[in-house]
MIMIBA-910480 format. One record per residue (C-alpha): residue number from 1; residue in three letters; x, y, z. Coordinates in Angstrom, 2 decimals. Layout:
N
{node NUM, 'Ala', {X, Y, Z}}
...
***
This chain:
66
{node 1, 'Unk', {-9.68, 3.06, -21.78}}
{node 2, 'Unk', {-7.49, 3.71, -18.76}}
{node 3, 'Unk', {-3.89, 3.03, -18.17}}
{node 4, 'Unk', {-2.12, 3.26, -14.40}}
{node 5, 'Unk', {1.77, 2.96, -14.58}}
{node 6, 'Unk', {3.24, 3.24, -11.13}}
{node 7, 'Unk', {7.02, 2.92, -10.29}}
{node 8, 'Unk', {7.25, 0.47, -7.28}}
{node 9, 'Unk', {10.24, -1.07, -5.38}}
{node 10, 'Unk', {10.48, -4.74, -5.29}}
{node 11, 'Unk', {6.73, -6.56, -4.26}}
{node 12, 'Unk', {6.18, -10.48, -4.16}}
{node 13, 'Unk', {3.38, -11.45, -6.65}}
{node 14, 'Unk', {0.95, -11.59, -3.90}}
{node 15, 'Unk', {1.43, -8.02, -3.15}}
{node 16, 'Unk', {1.09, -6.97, -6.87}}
{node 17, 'Unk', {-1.76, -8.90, -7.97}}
{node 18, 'Unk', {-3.26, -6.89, -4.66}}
{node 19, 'Unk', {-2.02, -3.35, -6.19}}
{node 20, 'Unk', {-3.26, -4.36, -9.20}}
{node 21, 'Unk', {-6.58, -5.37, -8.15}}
{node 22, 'Unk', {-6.79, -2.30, -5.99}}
{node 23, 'Unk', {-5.55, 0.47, -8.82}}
{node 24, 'Unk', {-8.28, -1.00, -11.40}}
{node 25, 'Unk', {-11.50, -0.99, -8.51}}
{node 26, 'Unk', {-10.58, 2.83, -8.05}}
{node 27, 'Unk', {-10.59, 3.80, -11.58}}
{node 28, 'Unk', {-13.55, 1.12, -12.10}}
{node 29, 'Unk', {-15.08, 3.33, -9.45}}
{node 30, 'Unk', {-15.23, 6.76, -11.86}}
{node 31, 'Unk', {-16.19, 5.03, -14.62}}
{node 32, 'Unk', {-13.91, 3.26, -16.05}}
{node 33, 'Unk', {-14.90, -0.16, -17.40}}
{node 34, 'Unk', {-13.18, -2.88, -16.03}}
{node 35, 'Unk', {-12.00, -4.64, -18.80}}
{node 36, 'Unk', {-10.36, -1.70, -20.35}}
{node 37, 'Unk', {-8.15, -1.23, -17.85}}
{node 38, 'Unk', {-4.83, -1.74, -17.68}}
{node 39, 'Unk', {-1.93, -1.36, -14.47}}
{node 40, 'Unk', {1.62, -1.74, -16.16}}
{node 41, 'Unk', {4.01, -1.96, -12.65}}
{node 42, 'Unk', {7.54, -1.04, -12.99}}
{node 43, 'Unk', {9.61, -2.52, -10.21}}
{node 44, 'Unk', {11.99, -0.75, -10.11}}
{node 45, 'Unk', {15.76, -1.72, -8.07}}
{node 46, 'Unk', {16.19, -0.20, -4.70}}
{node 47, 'Unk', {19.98, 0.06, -6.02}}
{node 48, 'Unk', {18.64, 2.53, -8.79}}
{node 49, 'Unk', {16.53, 4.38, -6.32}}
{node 50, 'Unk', {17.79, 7.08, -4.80}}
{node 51, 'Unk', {16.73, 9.96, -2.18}}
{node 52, 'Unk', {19.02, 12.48, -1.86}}
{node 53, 'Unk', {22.06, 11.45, -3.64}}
{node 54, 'Unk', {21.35, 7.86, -1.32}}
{node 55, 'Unk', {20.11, 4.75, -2.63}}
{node 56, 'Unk', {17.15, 3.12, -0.70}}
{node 57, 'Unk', {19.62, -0.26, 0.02}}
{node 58, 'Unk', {22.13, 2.04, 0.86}}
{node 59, 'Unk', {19.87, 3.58, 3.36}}
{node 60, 'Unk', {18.28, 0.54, 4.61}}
{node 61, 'Unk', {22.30, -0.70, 5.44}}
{node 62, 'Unk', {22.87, 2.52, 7.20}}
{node 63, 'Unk', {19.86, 2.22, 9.92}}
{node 64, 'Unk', {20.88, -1.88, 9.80}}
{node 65, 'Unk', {24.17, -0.68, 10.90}}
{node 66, 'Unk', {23.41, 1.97, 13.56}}
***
């Protein structure tokens, strides 16, 4: 069995199902079998993401701004 738990920022369910489909076909390539594995994503708030003491919105409102 193989488990993949990546931290992501916010993703439509398109976009997910895609990371999820792509995360298992690597790990299905060395050997793991498909059906025994799993991709938990944690979406995690670009308010509770920081870089440097700066939140990603923050960051995004900055550049909006300048």
């Amino acid at each position: 069995m193989a488990i993949i738990r990546a931290e992501i920022g916010k993703r439509d369910q398109e976009t997910k199902n895609a990371i999820i489909a792509e995360l298992t076909d690597v790990l299905v390539k060395y050997g793991s079998p498909r059906e025994n594995t799993h991709v938990l994503l944690y979406e995690v708030s670009y308010d509770n993401w920081a870089k440097g003491g700066v939140t990603y919105n923050e960051r995004k409102r900055a550049q909006e701004s300048s």
